[in-house]
C-alpha positions, 0 to 999 in steps of 0.5 A: 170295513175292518181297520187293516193290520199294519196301518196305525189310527192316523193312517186308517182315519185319514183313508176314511175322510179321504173315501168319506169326502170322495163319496160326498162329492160324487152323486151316487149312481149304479155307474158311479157305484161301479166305479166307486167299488173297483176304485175301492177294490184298488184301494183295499189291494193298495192296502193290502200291498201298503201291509205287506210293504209295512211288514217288510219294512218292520222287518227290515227295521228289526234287521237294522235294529239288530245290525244297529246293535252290531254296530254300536257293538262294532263300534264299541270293539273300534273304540278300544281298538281306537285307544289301542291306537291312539296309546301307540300312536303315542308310543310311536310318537315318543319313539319318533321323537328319540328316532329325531333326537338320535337322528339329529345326534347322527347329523352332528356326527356327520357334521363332525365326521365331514369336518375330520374327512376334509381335514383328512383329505387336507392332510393327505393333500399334503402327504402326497405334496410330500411323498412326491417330494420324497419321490423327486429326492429318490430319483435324485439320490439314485441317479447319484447312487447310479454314479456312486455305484459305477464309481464304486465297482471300478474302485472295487475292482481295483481292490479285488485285484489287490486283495487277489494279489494279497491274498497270494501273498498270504498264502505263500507266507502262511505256507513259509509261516507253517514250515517255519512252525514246524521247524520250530516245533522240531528246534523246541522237541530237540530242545526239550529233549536236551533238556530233559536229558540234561536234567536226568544227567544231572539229577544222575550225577548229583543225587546226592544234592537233590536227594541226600535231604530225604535219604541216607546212604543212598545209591542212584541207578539207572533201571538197566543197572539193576537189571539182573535182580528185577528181570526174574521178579516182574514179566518181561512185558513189564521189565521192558516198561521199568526200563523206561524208567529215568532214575532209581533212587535208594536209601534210608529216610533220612529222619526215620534212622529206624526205617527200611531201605525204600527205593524212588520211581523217579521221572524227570521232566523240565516241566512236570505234567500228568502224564509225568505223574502217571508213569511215576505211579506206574512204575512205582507199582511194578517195583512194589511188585517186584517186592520193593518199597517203592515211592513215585517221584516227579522232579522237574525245573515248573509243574503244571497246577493239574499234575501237582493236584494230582501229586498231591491226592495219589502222594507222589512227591514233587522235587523242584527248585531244591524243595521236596513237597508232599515226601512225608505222605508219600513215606508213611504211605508206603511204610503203612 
């Protein structure tokens, strides 16, 4: 018999001694033959099934074989991965440490943070001991407030009643205070009044003393006076105005011998103001306009400063207490 395919020397060898020792030991006969050749005849199917499980097992041990080689290729692959993880696992294993180092700074802090809410909850422990303190003194204090208030608003009305009272009497007195004002005010116009026709009087009838230091061989009228020599020169609108005029006064400047006749504008006032000046100026103006060289003049017992300002810029002359201020501006001023 020709040594199967698949079966190795030792196997082939030991299935020779084991049919070699069965044959010895078996007298051989056509019986035995019979069975001796369908016994082998199950052995060589044995062995043909022996081949073919022997091909399938080299087979399957190339399978492994192959399926080893994945493995330890898998393995190589878990191995890196294995690092991988064990080089995170370490990264892991620091950031746990910082995570229990922060975790346990956090844990102080709440230590701390506890200790500050006790003292906290000590202190507003103490805050209400004290609002409610605070809280029995205000009611105290309103209750006494309360007393005080009633006692206030009956002394209030006391007082309100008073001061009604008061304020009629004021009233009356105020109402008797303006009359008495404007009665005043009338005694003082009438006074001033008197007054400044006593001063016209006087600066009429005493020319001579209040004006004779500017002018010679003056003469001293009254506008009406010259009534028919201006009437003709200036409209009648105008010669009404002049009219009003309190004093015209007439002559040669005294310290110009050479000089023309020049003619004042004079208003008189006891206290000179800028209206005083005003009507001076205008009514030098008409009897320059009714051809006369004329200068305006303000005399008076005091003058506001405003209108001996405005004497002093337009060169009007200012006559008080006997002294003359600003005549040799206002002459040169008309002499031209």
């Amino acid at each position: 018999m020709t040594q199967l395919q698949g079966l190795t020397p030792e196997m082939y060898k030991a299935i020779v001694a084991v049919v070699d020792d069965r044959m010895k030991s078996i007298r051989v006969t056509r019986r035995e033959y019979d069975r001796l050749v369908a016994a082998q005849a199950r052995t060589e199917a044995a062995l043909d099934r022996l081949a073919e499980a022997q091909a399938r097992t080299e087979a399957r041990v190339n399978e492994l074989a192959e399926a080893q080689a994945r493995t330890e290729a898998r393995l190589d692959a878990l191995a890196e991965a294995q690092a991988r993880t064990e080089a995170r696992v370490k990264e892991l294993a620091e950031a746990q440490a910082r995570t229990e180092a922060r975790v346990n700074e956090l844990a102080e802090a709440q230590r701390r943070t506890e200790e500050a809410l006790k003292a906290l909850a000590e202190a507003q422990a103490r805050t209400e001991a004290r609002v409610k303190e605070l809280a029995e003194a205000q009611a105290r204090m309103e209750a006494e407030f309360q007393k005080y208030r009633e006692a206030s608003e009956a002394r209030f009305a006391r007082i309100e009643a008073a001061l009604d009272r008061l304020a009629e009497a004021q009233a009356q007195t105020e109402a008797q205070l303006r009359d008495l004002v404007q009665v005043v005010k009338k005694m003082q116009d009438t006074l001033a009044a008197v007054k400044g026709r006593q001063l016209e009087f006087n600066y009429h009838y005493r020319a001579g003393a209040y004006f004779g230091p500017l002018l010679r061989r003056l003469r001293a009228f009254l506008p009406v006076e010259l009534e028919s020599e201006l009437e003709t020169r200036l409209s009648a609108e105008d010669f009404r105005d002049l009219l009003s005029l309190d004093l015209v006064v007439t002559g040669q400047p005294r310290h110009l011998p050479d000089a023309p006749q020049v003619w004042l504008a004079v208003e008189v006032s006891s206290v000179v103001d800028r209206h005083d000046v005003e009507r001076a100026i205008h009514r030098a103006g008409l009897l320059r306009r009714a051809g006369l060289r004329a200068i305006p003049v303000v005399a008076g017992e005091d003058i506001t400063v405003g209108a001996q300002r405005d004497a002093e810029a337009h060169r009007v002359v200012v006559l008080q207490d006997g002294q003359a201020l600003f005549w040799e501006a206002a002459l040169a001023d008309v002499l031209g």
